[in-house]
C-alpha positions as CSV (number, residue, x, y, z in Angstrom):
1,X,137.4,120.9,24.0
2,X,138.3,117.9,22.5
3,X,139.3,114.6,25.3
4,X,141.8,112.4,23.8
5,X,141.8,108.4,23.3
6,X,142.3,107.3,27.0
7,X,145.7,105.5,26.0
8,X,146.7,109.4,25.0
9,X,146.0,111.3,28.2
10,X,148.0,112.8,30.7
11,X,148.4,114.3,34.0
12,X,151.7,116.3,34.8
13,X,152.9,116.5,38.3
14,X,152.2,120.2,38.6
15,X,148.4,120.1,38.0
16,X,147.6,117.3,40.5
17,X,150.0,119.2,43.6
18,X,147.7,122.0,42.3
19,X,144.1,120.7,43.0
20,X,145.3,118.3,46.0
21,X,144.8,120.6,48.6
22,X,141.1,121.6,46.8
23,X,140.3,118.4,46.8
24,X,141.0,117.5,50.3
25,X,139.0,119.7,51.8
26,X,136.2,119.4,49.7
27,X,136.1,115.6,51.4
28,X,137.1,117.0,54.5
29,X,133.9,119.8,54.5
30,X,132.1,116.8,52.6
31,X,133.1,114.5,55.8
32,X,131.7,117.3,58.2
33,X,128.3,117.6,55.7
34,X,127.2,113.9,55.5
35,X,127.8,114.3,58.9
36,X,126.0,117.1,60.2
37,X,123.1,115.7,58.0
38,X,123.4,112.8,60.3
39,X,122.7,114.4,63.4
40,X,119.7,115.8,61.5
41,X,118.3,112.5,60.7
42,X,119.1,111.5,64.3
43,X,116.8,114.5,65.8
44,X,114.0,113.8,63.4
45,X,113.9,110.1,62.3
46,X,111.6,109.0,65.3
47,X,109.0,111.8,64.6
48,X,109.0,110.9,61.0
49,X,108.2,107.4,62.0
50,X,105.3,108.3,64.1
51,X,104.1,110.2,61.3
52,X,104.6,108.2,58.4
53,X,107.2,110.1,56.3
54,X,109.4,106.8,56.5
55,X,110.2,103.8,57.2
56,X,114.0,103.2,57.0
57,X,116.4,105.4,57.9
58,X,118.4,106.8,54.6
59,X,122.1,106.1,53.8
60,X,123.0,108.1,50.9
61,X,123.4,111.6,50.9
62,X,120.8,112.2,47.9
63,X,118.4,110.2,49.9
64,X,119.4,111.7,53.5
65,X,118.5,115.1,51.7
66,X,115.2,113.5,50.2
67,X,114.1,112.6,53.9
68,X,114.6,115.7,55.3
69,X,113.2,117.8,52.7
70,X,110.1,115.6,53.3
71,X,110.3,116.0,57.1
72,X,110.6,120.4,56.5
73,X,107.7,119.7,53.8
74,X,105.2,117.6,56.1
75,X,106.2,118.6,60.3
76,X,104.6,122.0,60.8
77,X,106.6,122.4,63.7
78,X,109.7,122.8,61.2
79,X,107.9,125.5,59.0
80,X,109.4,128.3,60.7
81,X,113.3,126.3,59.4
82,X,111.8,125.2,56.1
83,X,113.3,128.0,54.0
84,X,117.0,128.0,55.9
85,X,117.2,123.9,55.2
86,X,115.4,123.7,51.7
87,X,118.3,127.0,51.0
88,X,121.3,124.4,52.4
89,X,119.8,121.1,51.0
90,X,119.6,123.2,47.1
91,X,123.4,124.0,47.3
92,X,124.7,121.0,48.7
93,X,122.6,118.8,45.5
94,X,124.0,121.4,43.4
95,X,127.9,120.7,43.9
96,X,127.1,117.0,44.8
97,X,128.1,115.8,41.7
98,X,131.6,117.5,41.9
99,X,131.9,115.4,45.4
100,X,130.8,112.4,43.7
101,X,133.1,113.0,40.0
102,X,136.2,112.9,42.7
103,X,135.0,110.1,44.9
104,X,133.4,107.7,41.8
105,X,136.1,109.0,39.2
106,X,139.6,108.5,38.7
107,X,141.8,111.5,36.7
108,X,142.6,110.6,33.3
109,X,143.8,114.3,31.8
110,X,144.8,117.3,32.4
111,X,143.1,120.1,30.0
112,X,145.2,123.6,30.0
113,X,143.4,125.7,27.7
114,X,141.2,127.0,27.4
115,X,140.3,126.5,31.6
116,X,142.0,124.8,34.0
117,X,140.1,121.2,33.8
118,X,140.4,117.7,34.7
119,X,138.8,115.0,33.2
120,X,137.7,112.2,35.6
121,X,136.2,108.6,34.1
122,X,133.6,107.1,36.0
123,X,133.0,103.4,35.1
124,X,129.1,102.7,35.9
125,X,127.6,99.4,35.6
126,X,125.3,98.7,33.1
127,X,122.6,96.2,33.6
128,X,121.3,96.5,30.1
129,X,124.4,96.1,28.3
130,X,125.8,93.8,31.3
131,X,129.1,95.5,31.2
132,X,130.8,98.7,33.0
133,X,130.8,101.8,30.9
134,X,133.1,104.9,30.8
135,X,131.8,108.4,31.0
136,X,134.4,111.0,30.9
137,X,133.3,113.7,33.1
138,X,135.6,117.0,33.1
139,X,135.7,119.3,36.1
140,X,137.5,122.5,35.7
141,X,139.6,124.1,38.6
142,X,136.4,127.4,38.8
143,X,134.1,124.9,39.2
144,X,136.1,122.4,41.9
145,X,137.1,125.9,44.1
146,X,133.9,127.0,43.8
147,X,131.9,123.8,45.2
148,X,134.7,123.5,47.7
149,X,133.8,127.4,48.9
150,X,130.3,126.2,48.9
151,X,131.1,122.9,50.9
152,X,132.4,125.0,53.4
153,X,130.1,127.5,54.3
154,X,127.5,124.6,54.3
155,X,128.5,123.1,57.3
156,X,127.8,126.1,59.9
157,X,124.7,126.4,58.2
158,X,123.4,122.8,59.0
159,X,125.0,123.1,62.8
160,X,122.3,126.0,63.2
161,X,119.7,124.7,61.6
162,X,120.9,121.9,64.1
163,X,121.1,123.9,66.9
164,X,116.9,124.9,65.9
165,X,115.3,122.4,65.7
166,X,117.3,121.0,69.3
167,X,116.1,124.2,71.0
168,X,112.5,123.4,69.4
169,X,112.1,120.4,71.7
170,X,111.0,117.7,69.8
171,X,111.6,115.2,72.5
């Protein structure tokens, strides 16, 4: 699949009315994600404290899912939920970067054949080179439904793994 010159690309009309609706609720189930992972960090930030497995609560959602795998990893009383989260927290890093190619990147082409694909360019600061560079990441429309279906069934998942560790009194 060849990506043209960026003064050469396109985006008709009917391609970006087709992945709107995708794309919002990928953010919206996203929204409901980073969120969920919040109320995680909530129940189990203070006991992690006590116990050393940090120091500052995380922001990001690679680092939200970094602290809690290392709170499933190190509380024993979370063994019995350590399979059900680690499951969750592997599928939401492995469509991540889809979230993060919409939110980071802005669409530059439309890609017909041989799949349905949209190329995104994500301008990245370079502290090397001391300028921004352009990577051209494409996303096809499989791959975009796909982490959206995934997105969503992530989210129920959490609120019971929620709904666990609550019922294991921590506290």
């Amino acid at each position: 699949m060849k990506i043209p010159d960026i003064s050469d690309r396109s985006v008709p009309d009917d391609a970006v009315e087709a992945m709107s609706s995708t794309i919002g609720e990928m953010f919206l189930n996203f929204a409901f994600i980073d969120q969920a992972l919040d109320y995680l960090l909530i129940e189990l930030f203070p006991f992690a404290v006590k116990r050393n497995i940090a120091s500052k609560m995380p922001f990001q959602l690679g680092q939200k899912i970094d602290f809690l795998t290392k709170c499933f990893d190190r509380m024993r009383e979370l063994a019995p939920l350590q399979a059900d989260a680690g499951s969750v927290f592997k599928e939401i890093n492995d469509y991540a970067w889809v979230r993060n190619t919409l939110a980071h990147g802005a669409l530059s082409h439309y890609i017909d054949k041989p799949q349905s694909s949209f190329v995104f360019v994500k301008l990245s600061y370079s502290k090397a080179n001391g300028v921004h560079l352009a990577d051209d990441v494409v996303l096809n429309f499989n791959a975009l439904s796909q982490a959206t279906r995934l997105a969503r069934g992530a989210v129920p998942k959490l609120h019971a793994l929620l709904k666990k560790i609550q019922a294991l009194g921590l506290a």
